[in-house]
C-alpha positions as CSV (number, residue, x, y, z in Angstrom):
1,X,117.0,86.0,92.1
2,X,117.4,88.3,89.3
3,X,119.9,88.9,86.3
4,X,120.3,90.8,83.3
5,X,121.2,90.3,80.2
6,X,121.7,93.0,77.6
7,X,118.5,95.5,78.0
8,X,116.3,92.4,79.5
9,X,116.1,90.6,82.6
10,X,114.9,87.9,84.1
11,X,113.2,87.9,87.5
12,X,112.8,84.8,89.9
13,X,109.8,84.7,92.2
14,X,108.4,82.0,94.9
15,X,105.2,81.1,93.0
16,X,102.0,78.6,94.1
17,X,101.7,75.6,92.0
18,X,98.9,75.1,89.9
19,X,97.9,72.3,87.5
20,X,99.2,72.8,84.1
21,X,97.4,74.6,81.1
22,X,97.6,75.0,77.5
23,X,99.7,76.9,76.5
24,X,98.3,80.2,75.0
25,X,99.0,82.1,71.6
26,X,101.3,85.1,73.0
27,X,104.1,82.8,72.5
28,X,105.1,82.1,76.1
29,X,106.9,79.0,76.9
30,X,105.8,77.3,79.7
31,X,108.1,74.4,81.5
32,X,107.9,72.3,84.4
33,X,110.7,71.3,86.4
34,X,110.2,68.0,87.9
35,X,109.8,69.1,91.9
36,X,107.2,67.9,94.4
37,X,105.5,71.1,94.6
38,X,105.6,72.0,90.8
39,X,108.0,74.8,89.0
40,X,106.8,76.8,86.5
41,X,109.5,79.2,84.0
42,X,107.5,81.4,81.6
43,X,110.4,82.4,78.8
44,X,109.3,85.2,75.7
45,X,112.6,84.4,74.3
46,X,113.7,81.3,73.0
47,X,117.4,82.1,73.5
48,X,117.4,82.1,77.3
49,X,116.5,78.3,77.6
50,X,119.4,77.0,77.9
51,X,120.2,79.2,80.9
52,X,116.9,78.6,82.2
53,X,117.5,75.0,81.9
54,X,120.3,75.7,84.9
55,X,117.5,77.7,87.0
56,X,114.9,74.9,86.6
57,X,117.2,72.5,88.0
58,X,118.7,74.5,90.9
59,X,114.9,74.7,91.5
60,X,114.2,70.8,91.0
61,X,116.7,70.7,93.7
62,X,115.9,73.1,96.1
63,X,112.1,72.2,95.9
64,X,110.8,75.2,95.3
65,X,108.2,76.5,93.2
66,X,109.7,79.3,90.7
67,X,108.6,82.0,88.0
68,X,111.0,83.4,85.5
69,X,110.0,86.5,83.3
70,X,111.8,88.4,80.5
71,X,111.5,91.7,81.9
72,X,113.2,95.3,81.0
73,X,115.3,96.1,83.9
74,X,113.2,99.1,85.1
75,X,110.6,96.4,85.8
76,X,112.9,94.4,87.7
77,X,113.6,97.8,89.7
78,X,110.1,98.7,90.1
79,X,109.1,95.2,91.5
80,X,112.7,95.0,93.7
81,X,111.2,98.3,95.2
82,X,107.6,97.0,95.9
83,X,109.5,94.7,98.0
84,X,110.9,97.6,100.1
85,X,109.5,100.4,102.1
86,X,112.1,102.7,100.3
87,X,110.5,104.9,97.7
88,X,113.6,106.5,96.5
89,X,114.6,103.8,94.2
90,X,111.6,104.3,92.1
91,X,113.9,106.9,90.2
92,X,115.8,103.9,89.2
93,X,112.5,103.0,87.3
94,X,110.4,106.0,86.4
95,X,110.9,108.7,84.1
96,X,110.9,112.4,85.4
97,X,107.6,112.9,83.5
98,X,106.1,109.9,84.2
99,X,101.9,109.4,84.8
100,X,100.4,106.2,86.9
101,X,96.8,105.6,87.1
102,X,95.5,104.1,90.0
103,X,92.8,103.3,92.1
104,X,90.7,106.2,90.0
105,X,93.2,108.7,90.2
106,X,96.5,110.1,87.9
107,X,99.4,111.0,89.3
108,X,102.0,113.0,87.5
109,X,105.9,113.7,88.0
110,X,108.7,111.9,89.5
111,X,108.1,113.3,93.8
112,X,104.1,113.0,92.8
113,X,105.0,109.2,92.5
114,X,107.0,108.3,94.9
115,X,104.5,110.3,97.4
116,X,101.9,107.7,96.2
117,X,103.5,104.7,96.3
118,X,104.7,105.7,100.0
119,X,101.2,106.3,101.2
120,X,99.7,103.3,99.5
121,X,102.8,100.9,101.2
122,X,101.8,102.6,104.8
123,X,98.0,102.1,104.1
124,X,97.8,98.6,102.6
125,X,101.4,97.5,103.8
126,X,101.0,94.8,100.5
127,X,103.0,92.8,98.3
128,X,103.2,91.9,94.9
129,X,103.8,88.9,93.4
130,X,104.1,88.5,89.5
131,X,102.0,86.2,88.2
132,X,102.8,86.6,84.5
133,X,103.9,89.3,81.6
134,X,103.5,89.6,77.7
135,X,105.5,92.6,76.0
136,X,104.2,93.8,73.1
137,X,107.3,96.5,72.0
138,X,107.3,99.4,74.2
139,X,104.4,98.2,76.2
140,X,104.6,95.2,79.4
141,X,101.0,93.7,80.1
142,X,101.6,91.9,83.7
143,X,99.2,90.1,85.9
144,X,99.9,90.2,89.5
145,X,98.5,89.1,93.1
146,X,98.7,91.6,95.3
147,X,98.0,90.2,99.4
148,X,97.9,93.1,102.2
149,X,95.7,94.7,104.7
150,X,92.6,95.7,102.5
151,X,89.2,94.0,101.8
152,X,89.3,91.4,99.6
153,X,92.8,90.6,99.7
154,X,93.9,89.2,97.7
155,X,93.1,90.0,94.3
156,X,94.6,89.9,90.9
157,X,95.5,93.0,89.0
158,X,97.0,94.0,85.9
159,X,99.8,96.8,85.7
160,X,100.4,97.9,81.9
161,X,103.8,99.5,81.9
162,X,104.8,101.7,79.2
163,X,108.7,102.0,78.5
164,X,110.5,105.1,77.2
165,X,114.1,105.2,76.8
166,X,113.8,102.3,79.4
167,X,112.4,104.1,82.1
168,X,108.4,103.5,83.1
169,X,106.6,106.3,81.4
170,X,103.2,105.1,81.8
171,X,101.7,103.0,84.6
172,X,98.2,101.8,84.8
173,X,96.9,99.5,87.4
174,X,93.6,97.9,86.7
């Protein structure tokens, strides 16, 4: 489940439960809705509570663990196209000129991109699954789990996303 509000967004994501922690100084606010399994709503922006409050309870009565992150809406479209074999929505999300480092390597350019991220969905066949996501002005610091068909799956990564005129204009996956 996702929605937008003006030039954020905030994404909904089936989430493990884990036991509770402090929480840390980045200013994200962490509640629990009272479910069986555990539902977790990370919030940057105090303002969006109140609507949250509405999610946590649909939650609480779905029994469902949830996430919610404030994210720009070209995150929302990158991470709505990790979700599908269709690479031709990454243009929703990059710039023309964009750059992504991954895996040792730099790709540049708009067709550069989506070439990449259609061979690496037909060699891993993966998914991603936010995990959590700190913006610091134009730059998005999130931690995800990717699962898939490669050793060691899975593992936690970090994609730093760099926003320009909010499109993706940097990408680093570490």
């Amino acid at each position: 489940m996702c929605f937008d509000t003006r030039r954020q967004s905030v994404l909904i994501a089936l989430r493990e439960p884990h036991t509770p922690r402090r929480q840390p100084p980045n200013r994200r606010l962490e509640l629990a809705a009272p479910t069986p399994r555990g539902s977790h709503l990370f919030v940057n922006d105090h303002a969006l509570r109140r609507s949250l409050g509405a999610i946590r309870y649909a939650a609480a009565l779905k029994e469902v663990a949830t996430v919610a992150m404030i994210l720009p809406p070209s995150l929302v479209a990158y991470l709505n196209s990790e979700a599908t074999t269709d690479v031709e929505s990454l243009a929703n999300c990059f710039a023309a000129d964009a750059v992504v480092h991954d895996e040792g390597r730099t790709i540049r350019g708009l067709d550069a991109i989506k070439a990449w991220k259609k061979d690496a969905k037909a060699k891993y066949q993966y998914a991603v699954t936010p995990l959590d996501a700190v913006q610091d002005q134009a730059t998005v610091t999130m931690r995800a789990r990717l699962s898939g068909k490669f050793a060691g799956s899975p593992i936690e990564v970090t994609y730093r996303f760099v926003l320009i005129n909010d499109k993706i204009a940097l990408l680093e996956i570490r």
